[in-house]
py3Dmol code that shows the C-alpha trace and the ligand (Angstrom):
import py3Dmol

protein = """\
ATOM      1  CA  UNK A   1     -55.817  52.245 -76.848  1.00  0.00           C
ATOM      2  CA  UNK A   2     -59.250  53.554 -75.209  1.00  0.00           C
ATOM      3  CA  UNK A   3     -60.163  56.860 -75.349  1.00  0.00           C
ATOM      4  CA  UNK A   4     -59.273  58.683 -72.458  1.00  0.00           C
ATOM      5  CA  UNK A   5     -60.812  62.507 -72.345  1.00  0.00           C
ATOM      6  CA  UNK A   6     -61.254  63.311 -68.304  1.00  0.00           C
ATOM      7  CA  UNK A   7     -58.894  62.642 -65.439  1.00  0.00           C
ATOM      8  CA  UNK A   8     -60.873  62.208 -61.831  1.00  0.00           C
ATOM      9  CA  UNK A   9     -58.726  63.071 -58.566  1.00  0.00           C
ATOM     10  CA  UNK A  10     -58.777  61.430 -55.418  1.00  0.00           C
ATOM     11  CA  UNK A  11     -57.155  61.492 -52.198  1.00  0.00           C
ATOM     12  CA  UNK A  12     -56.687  58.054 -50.622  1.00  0.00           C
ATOM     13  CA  UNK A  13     -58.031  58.915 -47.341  1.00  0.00           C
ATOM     14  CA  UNK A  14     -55.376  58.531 -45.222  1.00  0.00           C
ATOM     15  CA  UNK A  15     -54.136  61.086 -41.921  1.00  0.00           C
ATOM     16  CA  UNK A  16     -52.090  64.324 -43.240  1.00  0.00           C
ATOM     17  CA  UNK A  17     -48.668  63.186 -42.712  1.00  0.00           C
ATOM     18  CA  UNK A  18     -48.801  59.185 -43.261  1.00  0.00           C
ATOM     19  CA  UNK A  19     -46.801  57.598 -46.144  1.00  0.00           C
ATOM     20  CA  UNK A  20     -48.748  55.441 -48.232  1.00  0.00           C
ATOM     21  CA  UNK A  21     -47.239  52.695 -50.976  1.00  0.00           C
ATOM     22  CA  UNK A  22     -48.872  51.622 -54.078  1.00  0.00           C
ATOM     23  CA  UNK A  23     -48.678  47.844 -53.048  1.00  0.00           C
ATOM     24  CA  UNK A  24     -50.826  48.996 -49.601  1.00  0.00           C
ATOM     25  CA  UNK A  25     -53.276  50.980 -51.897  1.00  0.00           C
ATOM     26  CA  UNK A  26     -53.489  48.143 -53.949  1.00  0.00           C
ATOM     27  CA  UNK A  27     -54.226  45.249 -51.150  1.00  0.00           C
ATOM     28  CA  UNK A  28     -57.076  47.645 -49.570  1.00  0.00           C
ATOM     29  CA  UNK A  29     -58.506  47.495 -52.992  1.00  0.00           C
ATOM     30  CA  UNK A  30     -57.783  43.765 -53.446  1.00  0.00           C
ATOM     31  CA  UNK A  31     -59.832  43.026 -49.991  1.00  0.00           C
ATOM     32  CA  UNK A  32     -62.542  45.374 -51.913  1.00  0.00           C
ATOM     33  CA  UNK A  33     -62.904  42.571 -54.455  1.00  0.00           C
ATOM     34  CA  UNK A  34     -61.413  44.097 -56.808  1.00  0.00           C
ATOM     35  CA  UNK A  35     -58.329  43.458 -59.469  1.00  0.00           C
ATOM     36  CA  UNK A  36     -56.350  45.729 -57.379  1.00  0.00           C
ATOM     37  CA  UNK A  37     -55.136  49.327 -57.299  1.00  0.00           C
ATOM     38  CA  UNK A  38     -58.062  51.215 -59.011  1.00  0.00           C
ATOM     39  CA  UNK A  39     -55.889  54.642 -59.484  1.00  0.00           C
ATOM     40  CA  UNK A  40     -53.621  54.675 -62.349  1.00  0.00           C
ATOM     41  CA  UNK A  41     -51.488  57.094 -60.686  1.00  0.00           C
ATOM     42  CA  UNK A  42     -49.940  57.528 -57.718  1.00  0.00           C
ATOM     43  CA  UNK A  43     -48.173  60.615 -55.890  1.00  0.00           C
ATOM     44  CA  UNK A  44     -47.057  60.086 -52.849  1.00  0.00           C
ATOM     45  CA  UNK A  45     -46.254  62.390 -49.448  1.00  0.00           C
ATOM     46  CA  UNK A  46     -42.581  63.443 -50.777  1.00  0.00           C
ATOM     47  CA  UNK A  47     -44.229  64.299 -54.235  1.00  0.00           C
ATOM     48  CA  UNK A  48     -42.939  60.298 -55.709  1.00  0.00           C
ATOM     49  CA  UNK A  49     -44.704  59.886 -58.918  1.00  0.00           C
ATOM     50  CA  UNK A  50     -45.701  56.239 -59.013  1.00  0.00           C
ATOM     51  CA  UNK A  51     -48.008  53.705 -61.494  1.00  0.00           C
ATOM     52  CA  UNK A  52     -50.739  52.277 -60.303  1.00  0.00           C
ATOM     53  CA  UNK A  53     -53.024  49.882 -62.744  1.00  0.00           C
ATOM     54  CA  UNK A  54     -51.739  50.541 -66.360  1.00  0.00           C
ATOM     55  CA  UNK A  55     -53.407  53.065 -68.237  1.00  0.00           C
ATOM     56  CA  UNK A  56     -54.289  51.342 -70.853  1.00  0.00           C
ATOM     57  CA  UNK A  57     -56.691  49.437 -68.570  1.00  0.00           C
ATOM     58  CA  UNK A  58     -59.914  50.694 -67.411  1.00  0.00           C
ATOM     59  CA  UNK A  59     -59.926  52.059 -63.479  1.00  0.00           C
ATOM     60  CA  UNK A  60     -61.945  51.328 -60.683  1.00  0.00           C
ATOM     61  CA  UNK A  61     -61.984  54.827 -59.132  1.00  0.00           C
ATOM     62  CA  UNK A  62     -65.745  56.361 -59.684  1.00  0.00           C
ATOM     63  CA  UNK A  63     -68.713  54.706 -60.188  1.00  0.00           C
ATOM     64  CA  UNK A  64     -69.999  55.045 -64.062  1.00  0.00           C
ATOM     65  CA  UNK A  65     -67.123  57.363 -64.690  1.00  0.00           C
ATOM     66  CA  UNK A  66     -64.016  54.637 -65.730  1.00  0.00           C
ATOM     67  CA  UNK A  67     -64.433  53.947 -68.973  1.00  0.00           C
ATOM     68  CA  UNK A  68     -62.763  57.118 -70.614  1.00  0.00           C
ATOM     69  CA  UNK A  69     -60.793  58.151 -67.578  1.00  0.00           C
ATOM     70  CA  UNK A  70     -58.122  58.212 -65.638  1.00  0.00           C
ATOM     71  CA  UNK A  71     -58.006  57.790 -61.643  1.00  0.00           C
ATOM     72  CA  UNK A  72     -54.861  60.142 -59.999  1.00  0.00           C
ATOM     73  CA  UNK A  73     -54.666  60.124 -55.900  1.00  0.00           C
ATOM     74  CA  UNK A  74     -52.342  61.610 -53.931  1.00  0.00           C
ATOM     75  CA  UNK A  75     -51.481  60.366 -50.191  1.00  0.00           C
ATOM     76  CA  UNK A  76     -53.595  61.971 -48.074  1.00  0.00           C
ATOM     77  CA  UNK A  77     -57.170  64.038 -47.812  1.00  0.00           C
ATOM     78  CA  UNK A  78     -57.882  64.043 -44.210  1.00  0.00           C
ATOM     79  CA  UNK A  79     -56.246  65.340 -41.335  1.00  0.00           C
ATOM     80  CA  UNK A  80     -54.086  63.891 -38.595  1.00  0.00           C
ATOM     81  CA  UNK A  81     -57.598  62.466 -36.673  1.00  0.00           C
ATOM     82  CA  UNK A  82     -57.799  59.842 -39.262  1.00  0.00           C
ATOM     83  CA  UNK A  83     -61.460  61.373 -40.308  1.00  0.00           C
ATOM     84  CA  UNK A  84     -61.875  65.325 -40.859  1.00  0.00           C
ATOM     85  CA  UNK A  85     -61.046  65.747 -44.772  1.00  0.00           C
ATOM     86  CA  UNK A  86     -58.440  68.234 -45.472  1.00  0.00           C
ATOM     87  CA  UNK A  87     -56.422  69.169 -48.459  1.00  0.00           C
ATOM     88  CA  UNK A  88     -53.436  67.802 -47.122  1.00  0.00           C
ATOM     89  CA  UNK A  89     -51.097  68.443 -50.109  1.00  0.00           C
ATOM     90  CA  UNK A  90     -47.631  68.772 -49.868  1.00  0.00           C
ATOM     91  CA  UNK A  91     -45.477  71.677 -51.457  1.00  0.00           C
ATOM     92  CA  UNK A  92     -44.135  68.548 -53.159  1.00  0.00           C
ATOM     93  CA  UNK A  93     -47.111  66.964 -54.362  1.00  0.00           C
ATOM     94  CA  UNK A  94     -48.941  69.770 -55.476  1.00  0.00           C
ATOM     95  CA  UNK A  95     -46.209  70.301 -57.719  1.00  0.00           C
ATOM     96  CA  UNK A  96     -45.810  66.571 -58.745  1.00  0.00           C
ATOM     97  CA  UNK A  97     -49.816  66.709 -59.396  1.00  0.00           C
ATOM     98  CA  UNK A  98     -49.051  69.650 -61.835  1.00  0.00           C
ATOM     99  CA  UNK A  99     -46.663  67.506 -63.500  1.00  0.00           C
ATOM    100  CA  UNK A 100     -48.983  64.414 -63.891  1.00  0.00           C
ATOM    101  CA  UNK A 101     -52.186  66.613 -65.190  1.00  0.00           C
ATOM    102  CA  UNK A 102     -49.666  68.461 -67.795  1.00  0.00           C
ATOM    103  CA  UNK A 103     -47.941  65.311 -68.867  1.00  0.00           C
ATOM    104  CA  UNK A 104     -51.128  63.106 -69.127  1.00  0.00           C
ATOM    105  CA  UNK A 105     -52.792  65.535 -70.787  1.00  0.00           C
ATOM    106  CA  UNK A 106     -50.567  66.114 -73.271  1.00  0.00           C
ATOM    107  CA  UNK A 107     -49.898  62.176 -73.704  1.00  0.00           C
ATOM    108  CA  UNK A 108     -53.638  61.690 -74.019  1.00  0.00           C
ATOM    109  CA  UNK A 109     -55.461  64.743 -74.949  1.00  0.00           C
ATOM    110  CA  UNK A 110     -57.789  65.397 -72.467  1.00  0.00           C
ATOM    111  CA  UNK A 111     -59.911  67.860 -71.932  1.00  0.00           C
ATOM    112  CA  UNK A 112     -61.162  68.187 -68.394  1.00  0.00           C
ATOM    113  CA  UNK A 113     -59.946  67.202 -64.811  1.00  0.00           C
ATOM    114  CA  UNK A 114     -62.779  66.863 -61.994  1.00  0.00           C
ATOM    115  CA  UNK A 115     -62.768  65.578 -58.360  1.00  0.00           C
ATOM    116  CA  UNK A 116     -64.552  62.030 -57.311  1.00  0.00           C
ATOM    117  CA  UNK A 117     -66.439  64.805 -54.967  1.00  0.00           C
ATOM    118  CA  UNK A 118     -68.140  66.027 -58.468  1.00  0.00           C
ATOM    119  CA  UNK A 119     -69.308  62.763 -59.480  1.00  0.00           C
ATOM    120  CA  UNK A 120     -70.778  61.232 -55.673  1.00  0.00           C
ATOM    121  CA  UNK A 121     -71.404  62.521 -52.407  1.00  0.00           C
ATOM    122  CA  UNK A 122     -67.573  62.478 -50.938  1.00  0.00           C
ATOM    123  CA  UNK A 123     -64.919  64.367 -49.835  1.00  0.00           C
ATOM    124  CA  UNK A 124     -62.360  63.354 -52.234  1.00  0.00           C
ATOM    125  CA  UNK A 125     -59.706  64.667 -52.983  1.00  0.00           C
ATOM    126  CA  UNK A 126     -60.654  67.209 -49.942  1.00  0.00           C
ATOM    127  CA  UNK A 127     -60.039  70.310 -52.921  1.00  0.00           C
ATOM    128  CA  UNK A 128     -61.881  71.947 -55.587  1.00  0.00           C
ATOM    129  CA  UNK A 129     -59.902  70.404 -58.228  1.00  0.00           C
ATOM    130  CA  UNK A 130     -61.761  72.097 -61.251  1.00  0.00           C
ATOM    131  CA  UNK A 131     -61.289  75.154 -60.069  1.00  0.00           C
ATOM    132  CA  UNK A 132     -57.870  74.786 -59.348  1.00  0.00           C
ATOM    133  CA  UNK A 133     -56.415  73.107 -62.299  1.00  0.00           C
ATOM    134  CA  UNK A 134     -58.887  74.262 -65.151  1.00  0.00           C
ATOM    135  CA  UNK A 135     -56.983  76.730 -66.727  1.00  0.00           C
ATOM    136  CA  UNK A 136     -54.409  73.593 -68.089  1.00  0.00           C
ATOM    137  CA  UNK A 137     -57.134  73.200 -70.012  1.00  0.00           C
ATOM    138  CA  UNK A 138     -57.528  75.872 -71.986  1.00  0.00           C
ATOM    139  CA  UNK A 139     -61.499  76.762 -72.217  1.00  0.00           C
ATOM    140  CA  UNK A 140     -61.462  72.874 -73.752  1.00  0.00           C
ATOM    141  CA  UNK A 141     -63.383  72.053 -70.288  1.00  0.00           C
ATOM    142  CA  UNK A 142     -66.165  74.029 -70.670  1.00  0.00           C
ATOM    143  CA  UNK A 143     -68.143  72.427 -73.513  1.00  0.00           C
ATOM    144  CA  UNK A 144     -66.966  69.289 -72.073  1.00  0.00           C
ATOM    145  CA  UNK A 145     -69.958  66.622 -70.909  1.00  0.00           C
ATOM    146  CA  UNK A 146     -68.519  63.180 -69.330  1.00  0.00           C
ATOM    147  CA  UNK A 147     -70.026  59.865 -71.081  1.00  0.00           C
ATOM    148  CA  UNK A 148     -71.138  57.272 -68.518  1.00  0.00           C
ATOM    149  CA  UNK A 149     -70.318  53.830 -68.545  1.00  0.00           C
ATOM    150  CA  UNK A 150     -72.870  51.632 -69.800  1.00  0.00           C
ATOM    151  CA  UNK A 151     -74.037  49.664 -66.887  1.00  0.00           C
ATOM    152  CA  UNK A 152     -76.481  46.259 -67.838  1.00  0.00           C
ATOM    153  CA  UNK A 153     -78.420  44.699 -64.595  1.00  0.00           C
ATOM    154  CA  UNK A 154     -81.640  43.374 -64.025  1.00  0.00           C
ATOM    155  CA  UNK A 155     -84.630  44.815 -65.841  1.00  0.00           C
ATOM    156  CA  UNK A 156     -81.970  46.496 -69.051  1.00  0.00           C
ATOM    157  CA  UNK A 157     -83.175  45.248 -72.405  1.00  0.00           C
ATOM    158  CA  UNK A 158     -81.999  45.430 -75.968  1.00  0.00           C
ATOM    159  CA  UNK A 159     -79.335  44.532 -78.091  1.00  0.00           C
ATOM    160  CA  UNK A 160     -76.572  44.964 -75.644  1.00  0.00           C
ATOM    161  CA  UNK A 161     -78.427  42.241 -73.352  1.00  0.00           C
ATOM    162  CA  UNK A 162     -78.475  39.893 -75.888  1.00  0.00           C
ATOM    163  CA  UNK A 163     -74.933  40.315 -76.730  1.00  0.00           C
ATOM    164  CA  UNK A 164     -73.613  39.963 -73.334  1.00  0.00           C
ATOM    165  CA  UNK A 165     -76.093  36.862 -73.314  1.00  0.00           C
ATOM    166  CA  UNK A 166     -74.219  35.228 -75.954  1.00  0.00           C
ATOM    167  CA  UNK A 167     -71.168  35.756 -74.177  1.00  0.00           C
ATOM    168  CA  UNK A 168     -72.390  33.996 -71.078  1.00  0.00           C
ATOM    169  CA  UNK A 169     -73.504  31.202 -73.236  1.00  0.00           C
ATOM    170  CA  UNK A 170     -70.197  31.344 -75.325  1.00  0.00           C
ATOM    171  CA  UNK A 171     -68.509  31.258 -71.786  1.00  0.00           C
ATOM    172  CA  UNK A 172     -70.457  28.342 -70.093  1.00  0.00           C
ATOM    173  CA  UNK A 173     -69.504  26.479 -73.308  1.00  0.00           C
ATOM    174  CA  UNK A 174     -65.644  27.045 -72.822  1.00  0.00           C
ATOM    175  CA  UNK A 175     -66.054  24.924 -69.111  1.00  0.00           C
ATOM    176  CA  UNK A 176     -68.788  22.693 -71.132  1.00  0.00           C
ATOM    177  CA  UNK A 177     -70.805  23.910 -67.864  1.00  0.00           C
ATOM    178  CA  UNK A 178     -74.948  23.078 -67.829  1.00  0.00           C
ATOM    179  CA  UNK A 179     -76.940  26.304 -66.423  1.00  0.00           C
ATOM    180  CA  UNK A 180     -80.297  27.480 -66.616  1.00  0.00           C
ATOM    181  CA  UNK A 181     -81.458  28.567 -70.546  1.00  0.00           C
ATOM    182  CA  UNK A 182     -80.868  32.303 -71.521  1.00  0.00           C
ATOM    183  CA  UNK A 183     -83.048  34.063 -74.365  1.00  0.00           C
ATOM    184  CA  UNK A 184     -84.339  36.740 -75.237  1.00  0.00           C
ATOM    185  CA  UNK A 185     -82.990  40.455 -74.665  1.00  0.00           C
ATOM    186  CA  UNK A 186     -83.763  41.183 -71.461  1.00  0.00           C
ATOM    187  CA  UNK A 187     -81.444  40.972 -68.281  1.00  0.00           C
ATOM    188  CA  UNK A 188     -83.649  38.973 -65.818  1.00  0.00           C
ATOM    189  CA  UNK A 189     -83.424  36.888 -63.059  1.00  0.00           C
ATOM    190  CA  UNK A 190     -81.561  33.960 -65.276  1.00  0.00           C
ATOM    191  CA  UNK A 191     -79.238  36.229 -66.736  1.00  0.00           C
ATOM    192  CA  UNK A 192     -78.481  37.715 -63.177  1.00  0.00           C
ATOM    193  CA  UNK A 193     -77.784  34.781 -61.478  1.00  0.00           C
ATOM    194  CA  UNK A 194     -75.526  33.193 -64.460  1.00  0.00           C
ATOM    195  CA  UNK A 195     -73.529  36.820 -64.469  1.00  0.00           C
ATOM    196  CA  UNK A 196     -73.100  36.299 -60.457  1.00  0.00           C
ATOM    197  CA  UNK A 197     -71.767  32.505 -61.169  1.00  0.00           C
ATOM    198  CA  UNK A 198     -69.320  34.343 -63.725  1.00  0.00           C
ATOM    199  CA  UNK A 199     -67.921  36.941 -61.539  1.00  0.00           C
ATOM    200  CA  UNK A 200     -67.538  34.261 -59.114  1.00  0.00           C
ATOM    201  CA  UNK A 201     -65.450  32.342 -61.176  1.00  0.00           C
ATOM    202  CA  UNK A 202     -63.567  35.014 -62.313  1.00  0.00           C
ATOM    203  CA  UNK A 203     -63.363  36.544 -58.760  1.00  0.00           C
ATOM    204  CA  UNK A 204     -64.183  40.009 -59.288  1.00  0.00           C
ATOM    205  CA  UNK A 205     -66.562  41.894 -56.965  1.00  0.00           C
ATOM    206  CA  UNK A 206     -70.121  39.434 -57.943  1.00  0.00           C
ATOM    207  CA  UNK A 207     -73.241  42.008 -58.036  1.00  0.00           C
ATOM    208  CA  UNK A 208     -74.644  40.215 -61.199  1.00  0.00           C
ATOM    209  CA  UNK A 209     -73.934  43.922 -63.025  1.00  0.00           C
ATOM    210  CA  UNK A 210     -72.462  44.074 -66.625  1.00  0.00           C
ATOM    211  CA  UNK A 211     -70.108  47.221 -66.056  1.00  0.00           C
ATOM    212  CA  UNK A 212     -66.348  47.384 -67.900  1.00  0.00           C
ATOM    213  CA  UNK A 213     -64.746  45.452 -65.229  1.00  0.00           C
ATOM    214  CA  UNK A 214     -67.092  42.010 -66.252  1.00  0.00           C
ATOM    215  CA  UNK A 215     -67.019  42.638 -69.845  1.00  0.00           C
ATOM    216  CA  UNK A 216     -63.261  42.494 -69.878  1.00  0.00           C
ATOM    217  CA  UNK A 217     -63.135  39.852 -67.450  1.00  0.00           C
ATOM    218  CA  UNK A 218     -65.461  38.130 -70.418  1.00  0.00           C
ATOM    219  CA  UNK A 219     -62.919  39.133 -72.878  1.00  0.00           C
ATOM    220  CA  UNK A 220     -60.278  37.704 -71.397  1.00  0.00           C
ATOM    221  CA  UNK A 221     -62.002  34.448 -70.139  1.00  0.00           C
ATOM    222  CA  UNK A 222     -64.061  34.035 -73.655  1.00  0.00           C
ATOM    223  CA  UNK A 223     -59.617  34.122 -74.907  1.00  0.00           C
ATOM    224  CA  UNK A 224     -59.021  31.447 -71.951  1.00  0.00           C
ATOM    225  CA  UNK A 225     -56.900  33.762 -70.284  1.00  0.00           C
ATOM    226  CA  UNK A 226     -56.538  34.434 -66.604  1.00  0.00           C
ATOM    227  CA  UNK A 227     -58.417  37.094 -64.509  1.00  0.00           C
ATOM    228  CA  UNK A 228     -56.642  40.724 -64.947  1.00  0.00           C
ATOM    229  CA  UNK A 229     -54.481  41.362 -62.039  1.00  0.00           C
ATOM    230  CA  UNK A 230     -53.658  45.265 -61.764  1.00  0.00           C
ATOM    231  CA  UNK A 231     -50.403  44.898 -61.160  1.00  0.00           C
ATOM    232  CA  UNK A 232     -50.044  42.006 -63.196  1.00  0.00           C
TER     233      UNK A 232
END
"""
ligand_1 = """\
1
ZN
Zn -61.993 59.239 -54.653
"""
view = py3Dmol.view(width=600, height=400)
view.addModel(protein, "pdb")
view.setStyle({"model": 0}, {"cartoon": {"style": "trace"}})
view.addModel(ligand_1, "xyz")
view.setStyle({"model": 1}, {"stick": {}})
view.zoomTo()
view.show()
């Protein structure tokens, strides 16, 4: 199991009022490019309590911030115009958030929750989540600093390059497929444009960037196993 320390809140954007499904959040996220749902957790208008992607697996919910977290959205965020955000929260959900930070943070240990609106310039979840919900934590938040996900792209050099080099080379070997010759340790143009024909092939979003979504999609297509679906 990864090590999960931080859960991020969203809201999923949608008018105060509006029901919203898993399998819907999941197909906007699909036409995204991505493996589907990027929350793990779901609470919907009535306060429903839903899974999203497993756990286990890594989110897609805030840039450089899904490697040790977890992504929790309730329905909701802006108001009935479709654009002003607003903490929309039910009686219901507020209550079936408590229960989701207090039970995942007690399943997992955690020690902070923040809103996506601490970690880019958004909205989401429309509320100031650390202030509202720190005290769950127990003063464990405050010494608390979030470790990024390790991002490779053009111009990164070092070992890590040359690792995910041999992978591409491993890979290219698995479909006996000819390419352009990779050396070295540093991600240039070769390396970008052989990561791009990889997330092609896979079909995950192809910005010829080494984040945790294309290493796992390595893992699993270096074990000839198909792409990872979210919800399977
Ligand atoms: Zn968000």
């Amino acid at each position: 199991m990864r090590i999960i320390d931080e859960i991020i809140l969203h809201c999923t954007a949608t008018p105060e009022g509006r029901a919203v499904s898993v399998a819907e959040i999941d197909a906007w996220h699909r036409a995204r490019g991505w493996s589907g749902i990027g929350y793990h957790r779901v609470v919907g208008i009535n306060g429903e309590r839903w899974a999203g992607r497993p756990v286990e697996a890594i989110g897609a919910h805030c840039e450089d911030h899904n490697v040790r977290t977890l992504g929790v959205t309730y329905a909701g965020g802006v108001a009935k115009d479709g654009r002003t955000a607003k903490d929309t929260r039910t009686a219901a959900q507020k209550e079936a958030l408590l229960a989701e930070l207090v039970e995942l943070r007690d399943r997992f240990g955690i020690k902070k929750v923040s809103g996506h609106n601490e970690y880019a310039a958004k909205a989401c979840p429309s509320f100031d989540a650390s202030k509202e919900y720190d005290y769950l934590f127990e003063g464990r938040s405050k010494g608390f600093s979030p470790v990024l996900d390790t991002v490779l792209k053009r111009g990164s050099y070092g070992p890590q390059v040359v690792e995910w080099i041999d992978k591409l080379k491993a890979w290219r070997k698995t479909l006996a497929m000819a390419g352009a010759t990779l050396r070295g340790d540093v991600f240039d143009h070769q390396v970008e444009m052989t990561t791009i024909v990889f997330q092609k092939a896979r079909g995950i979003v192809a910005d010829g960037k080494v984040g945790p979504q294309t290493l796992h999609e390595m893992e699993l297509a270096l074990a000839y196993k198909p792409p990872f679906q979210a919800l399977g």
